[in-house]
N, C-alpha and C positions, 0 to 999 in steps of 0.2 A: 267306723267312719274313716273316709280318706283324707290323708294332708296331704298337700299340694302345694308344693312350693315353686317357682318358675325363674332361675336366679340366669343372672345376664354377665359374659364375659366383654367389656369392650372394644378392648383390642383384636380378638376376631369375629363377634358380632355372633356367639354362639350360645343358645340355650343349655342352661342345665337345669334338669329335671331332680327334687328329692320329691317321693312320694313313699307314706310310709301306714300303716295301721294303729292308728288312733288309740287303740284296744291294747294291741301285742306290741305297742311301739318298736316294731320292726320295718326299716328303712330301706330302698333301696337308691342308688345314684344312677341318672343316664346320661350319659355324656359327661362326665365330670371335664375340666380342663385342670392343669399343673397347678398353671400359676393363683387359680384360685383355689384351692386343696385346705389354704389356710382357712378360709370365709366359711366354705362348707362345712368345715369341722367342728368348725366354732357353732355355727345354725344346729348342725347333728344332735352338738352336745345342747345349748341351750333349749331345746325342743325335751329336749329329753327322749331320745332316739336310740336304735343299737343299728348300723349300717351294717346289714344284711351281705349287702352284694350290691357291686359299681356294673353297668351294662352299656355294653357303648351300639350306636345306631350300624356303625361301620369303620374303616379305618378313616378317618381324618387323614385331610392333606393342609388343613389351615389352621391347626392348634394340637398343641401335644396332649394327650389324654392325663387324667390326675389319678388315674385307675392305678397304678403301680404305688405312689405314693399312698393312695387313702387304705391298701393293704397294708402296708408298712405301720402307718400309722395309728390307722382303728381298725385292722384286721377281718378287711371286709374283702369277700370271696369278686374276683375278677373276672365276670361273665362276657364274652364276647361272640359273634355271629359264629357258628362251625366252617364259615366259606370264607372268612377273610385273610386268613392264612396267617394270621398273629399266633406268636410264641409267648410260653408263658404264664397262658391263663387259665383259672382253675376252672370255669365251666367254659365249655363250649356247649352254644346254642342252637341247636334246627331248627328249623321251620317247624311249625305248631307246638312245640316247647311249651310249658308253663314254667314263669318263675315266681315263686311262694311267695308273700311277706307277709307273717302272719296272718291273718283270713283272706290276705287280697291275693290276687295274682295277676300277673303280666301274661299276656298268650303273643307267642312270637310268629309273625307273619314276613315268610320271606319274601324283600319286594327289590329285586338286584334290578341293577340297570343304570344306576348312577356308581356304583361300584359293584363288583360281584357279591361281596358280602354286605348289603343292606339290609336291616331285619328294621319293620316297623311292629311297636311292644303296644297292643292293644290291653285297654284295663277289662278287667271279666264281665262286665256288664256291658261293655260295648258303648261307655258313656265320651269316654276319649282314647285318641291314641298319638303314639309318640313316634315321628313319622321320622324323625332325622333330616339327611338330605334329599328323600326318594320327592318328597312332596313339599314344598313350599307355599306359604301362603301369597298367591299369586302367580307363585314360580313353582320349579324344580329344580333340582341339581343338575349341573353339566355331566356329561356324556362322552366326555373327548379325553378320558387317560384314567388309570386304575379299571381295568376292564369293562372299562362305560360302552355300554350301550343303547342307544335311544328308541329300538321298537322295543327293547326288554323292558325299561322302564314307564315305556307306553304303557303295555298289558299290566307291569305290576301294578299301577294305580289303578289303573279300571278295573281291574280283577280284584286285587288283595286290598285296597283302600276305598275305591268308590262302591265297593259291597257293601262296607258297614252303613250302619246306620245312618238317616240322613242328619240327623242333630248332633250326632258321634264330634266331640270337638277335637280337633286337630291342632299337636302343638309339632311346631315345625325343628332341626334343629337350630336353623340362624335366620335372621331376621335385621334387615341393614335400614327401614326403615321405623322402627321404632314399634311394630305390629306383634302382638302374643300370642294371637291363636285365629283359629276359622272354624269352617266345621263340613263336612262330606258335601251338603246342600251348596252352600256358597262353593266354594272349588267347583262342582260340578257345573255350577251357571257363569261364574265369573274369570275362572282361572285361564290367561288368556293362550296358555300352550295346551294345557289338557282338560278344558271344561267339555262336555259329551256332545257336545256340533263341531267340535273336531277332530278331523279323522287320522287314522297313523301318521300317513306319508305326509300330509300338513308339521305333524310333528316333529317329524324326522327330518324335514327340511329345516324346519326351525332352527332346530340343536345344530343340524350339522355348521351353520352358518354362523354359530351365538360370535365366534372370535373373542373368545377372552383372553387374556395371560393369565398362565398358572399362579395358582395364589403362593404372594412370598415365605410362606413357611413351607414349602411344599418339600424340598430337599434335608428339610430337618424333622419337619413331622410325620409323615410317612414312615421312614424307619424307625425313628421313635415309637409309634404306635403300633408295629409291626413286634415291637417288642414290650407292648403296654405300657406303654411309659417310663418303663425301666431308663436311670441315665447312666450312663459312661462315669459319671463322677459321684457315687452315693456316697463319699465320707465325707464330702465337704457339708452333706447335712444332718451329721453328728452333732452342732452345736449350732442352735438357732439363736442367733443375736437377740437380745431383748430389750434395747434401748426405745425400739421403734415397733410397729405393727409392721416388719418387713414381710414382702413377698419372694420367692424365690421361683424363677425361672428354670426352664430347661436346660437354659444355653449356661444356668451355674452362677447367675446374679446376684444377688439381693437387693428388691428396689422397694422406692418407698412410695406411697401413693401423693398427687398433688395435693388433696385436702389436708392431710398428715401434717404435710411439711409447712402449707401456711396457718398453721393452728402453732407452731413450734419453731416460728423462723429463728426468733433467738437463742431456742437452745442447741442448734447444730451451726456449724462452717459450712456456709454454699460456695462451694468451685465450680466455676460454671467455666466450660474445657473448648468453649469458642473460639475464633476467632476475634480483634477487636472488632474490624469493622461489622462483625453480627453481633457481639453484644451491644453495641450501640446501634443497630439495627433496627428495621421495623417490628421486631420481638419483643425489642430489649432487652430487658433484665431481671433478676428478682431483686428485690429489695437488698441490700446488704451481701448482694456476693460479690466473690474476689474472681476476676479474669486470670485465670492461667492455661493458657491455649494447651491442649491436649499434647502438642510436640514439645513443650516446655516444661512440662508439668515435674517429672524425673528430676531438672536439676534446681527444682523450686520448690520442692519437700518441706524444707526447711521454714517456709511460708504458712504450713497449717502445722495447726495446733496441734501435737500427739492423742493428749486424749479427752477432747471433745468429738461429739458424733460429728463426720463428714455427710456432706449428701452431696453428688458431681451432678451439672446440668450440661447439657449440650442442644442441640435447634430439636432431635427425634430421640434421643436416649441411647444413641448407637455408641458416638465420640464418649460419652461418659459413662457408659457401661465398662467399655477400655480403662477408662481413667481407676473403676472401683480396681481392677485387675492391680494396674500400676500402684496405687495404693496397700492394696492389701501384701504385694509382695515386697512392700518396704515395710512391713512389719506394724500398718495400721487395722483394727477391727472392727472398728466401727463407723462402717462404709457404706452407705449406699447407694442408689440409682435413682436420679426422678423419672419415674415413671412416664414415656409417653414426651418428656422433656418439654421445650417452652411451647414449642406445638398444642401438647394438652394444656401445660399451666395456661394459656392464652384462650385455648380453648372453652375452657373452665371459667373464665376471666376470674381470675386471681390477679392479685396487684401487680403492676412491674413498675419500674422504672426506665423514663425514656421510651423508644418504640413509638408504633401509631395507630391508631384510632382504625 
């Protein structure tokens, strides 16, 4: 029997897939992301799982892959498309490929067009497939950079996706309104760029006109996942802090999530590295932090506790990401980032202080 799990990144609104054999409890990952590397490991184990092999849809341009870490960590084999041009990885994949997990397998369909190297992983009964960014529920992927092309990704849908089955469920890789899944039938009647009363040149006018700007990880994740996620900085994750359920980033962070922190306001020091007129802002504040603006912060060390946990806040998690930096190289460790910043803690609606309605 198959498990199915369908776990959700926030920050870039992107699916990850663990599915694995009930029987042989053998796992695989699609799409893993970095930052959550910890969450999955944790599910792997507590499933009671062995992570076979991580499989990514194609190279990402909006999140760094967690494929490099989840080898590192539970020694799972790094499959990726044979046309995306990544270094690194222990399988490379073609088109009509099978990948094994115990009785089950993945059958790989090459469907390029949103990038060169897209591969959608159909399960062997043809009950669903895993489509990445070739197919959207509703949508598709853009066409306009990493060798997109939009009549190539026309024919792969129609061809390598609208062939299967009409009940065949479709899980997409990212999803920005809140939606899981579709299936061949609906795409085919509803999808309002590629349902089948629309024809190429319709759709090729579409794309060419979408005008988006490039998604803001694009100059960090791309080469990143060019190289599976490998980072530039592997020692610094020699020793994982254990005060906290920290996460770690690509960019070399250690953050902590907003529920965490208001489950625990008392037991850390909140620096929140604003300005004054934004901590008394329409944000506000968290409860009991201390304002030390991010340019100050260097010569007002002196001000936080040595060894109680820190956690920095700033409006987005940028200014206080800086701050864990400034921190940790004056010789404090236990430091981290709120995640997402008063943005999300507001988001979330968690307490503050001051701000408005």
């Amino acid at each position: 029997m198959l498990i199915l799990r369908q776990l959700f990144d926030a920050q870039s609104s992107t699916y990850t897939y663990l599915l694995a054999d009930s029987a042989a409890r053998q796992a695989v990952l699609i799409d893993p992301v970095f930052e959550q590397v910890r969450r999955d490991a944790a599910l792997i184990e507590e499933l009671g799982l062995k992570l076979a092999q991580t499989l990514e849809t194609h190279v990402h341009a909006d999140h760094v892959t967690g494929a490099w870490l989840l080898r590192r960590q539970l020694g799972a084999r790094i499959g990726v498309p044979i046309e995306s041009g990544a270094e690194g990885a222990d399988d490379y994949i073609g088109d009509g490929e099978r990948i094994r997990f115990g009785n089950l397998s993945l059958h790989a369909r090459w469907t390029p067009g949103h990038t060169n190297g897209c591969l959608t992983y159909v399960l062997d009964d043809h009950s669903m497939a895993f489509t990445g960014d070739a197919l959207l529920i509703r949508g598709c992927g853009r066409t306009d950079f990493q060798q997109g092309d939009a009549r190539r990704l026309f024919r792969s849908v129609r061809e390598r996706i609208f062939s299967l089955p009409d009940q065949c469920l479709l899980y997409p890789g990212h999803d920005y309104r809140g939606l899981t899944a579709s299936s061949v039938a609906e795409e085919k009647l509803y999808n309002p760029r590629l349902a089948e009363g629309i024809g190429e040149d319709d759709f090729v006018g579409y794309m060419t006109n979408l005008g988006l700007a490039h998604p803001k990880q694009m100059q960090v994740a791309v080469p990143a996942n060019l190289r599976c996620g490998c980072p530039d900085h592997e020692e610094r994750l020699a020793d994982t802090p254990d005060w906290a359920p920290l996460c770690y980033t690509f960019a070399g962070i250690w953050e902590v999530q907003p529920n965490w922190l208001e489950e625990h306001l008392r037991e850390v020091q909140i620096v929140d590295v604003r300005e004054t007129e934004e901590f008394c802002g329409p944000l506000g504040h968290i409860p009991g932090a201390k304002l030390i603006p991010l340019g100050t912060l260097r010569n007002r060390l002196h001000e936080i506790a040595p060894g109680q946990p820190v956690v920095t806040v700033c409006r987005s998690g940028a200014r206080s990401a800086q701050a864990t930096v400034i921190l940790r190289n004056s010789g404090m460790h236990k430091v981290a980032n709120l995640a997402g910043g008063m943005l999300r803690w507001r988001a979330q609606r968690f307490t503050v202080e001051g701000g408005a309605e």
